[in-house]
N, C-alpha and C positions, 0 to 999 in steps of 0.2 A: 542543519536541520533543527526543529523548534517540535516538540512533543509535549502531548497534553490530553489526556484520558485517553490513550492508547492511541491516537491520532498524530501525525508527522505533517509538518508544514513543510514544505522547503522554500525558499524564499529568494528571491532577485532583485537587482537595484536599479532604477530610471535613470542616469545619470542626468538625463534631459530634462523630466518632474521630478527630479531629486525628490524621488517617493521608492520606499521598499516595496515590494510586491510577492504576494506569498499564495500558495495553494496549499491544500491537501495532497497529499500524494496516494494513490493506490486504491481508489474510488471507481464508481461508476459517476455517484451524482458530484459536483461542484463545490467544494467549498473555497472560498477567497480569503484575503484579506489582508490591509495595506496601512502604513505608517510612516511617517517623516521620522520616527524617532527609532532605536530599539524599545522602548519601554510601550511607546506605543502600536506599534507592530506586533508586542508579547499581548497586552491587552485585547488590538483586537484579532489574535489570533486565537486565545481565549473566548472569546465572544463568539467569533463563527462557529466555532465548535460548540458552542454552548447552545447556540439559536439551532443550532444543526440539530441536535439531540432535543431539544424543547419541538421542532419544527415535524421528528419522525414521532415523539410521543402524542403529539395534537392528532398527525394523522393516523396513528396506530399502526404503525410503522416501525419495523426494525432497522435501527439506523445499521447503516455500512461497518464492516469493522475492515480494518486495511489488509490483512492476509489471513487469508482464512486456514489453509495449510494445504489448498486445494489447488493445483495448476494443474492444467491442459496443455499437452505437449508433445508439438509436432515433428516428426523426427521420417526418415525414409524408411520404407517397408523393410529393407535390408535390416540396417541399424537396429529398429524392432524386433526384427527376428531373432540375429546375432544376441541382442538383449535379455531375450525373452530363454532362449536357449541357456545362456548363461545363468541364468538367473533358475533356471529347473536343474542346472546342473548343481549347483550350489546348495539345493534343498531351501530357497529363498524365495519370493515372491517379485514382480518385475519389479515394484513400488518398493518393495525393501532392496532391491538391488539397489536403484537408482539414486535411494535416500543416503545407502553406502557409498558410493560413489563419488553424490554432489558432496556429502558431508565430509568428505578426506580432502 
């Protein structure tokens, strides 16, 4: 992984166009970016990020940030329940159950 003003690239090899191939990860919109070398793969992954942020300030536009701290998450009405109970049992909120949970 390749990170640059809070942004994570992750990146692939063509063995076939012996060319790196790299994204953003954790987006809606697209960012790319590709290199024959490391130094130049770090460059222009620098760069798309950079174009990226100059591209949402033109349009007045909040760029993406990659986790916002917000997920949606789908689980069986059971599951929910059992959760939900648990989590009133406890004197805790379902969101603060869950954060205990993933976090251990």
């Amino acid at each position: 992984m390749m990170k640059y003003k809070g942004y994570m690239g992750q990146v692939s090899y063509d063995d076939e166009a012996q060319i790196f191939h790299g994204e953003v990860i954790g987006l809606k919109d697209i960012i790319t970016f590709q290199g024959t070398t490391v130094q130049e793969l770090l460059r222009a992954f620098h760069g798309s990020v950079d174009d990226y942020l100059t591209w949402c300030k033109e349009r007045g536009e909040k760029p993406e940030k990659m986790f916002s701290g917000t997920l949606n998450l789908r689980m069986s009405p059971d599951l929910h329940a059992h959760l939900a109970i648990e989590a009133a049992q406890k004197g805790m909120s379902l969101n603060e159950l869950i954060n205990d949970k993933l976090s251990r």
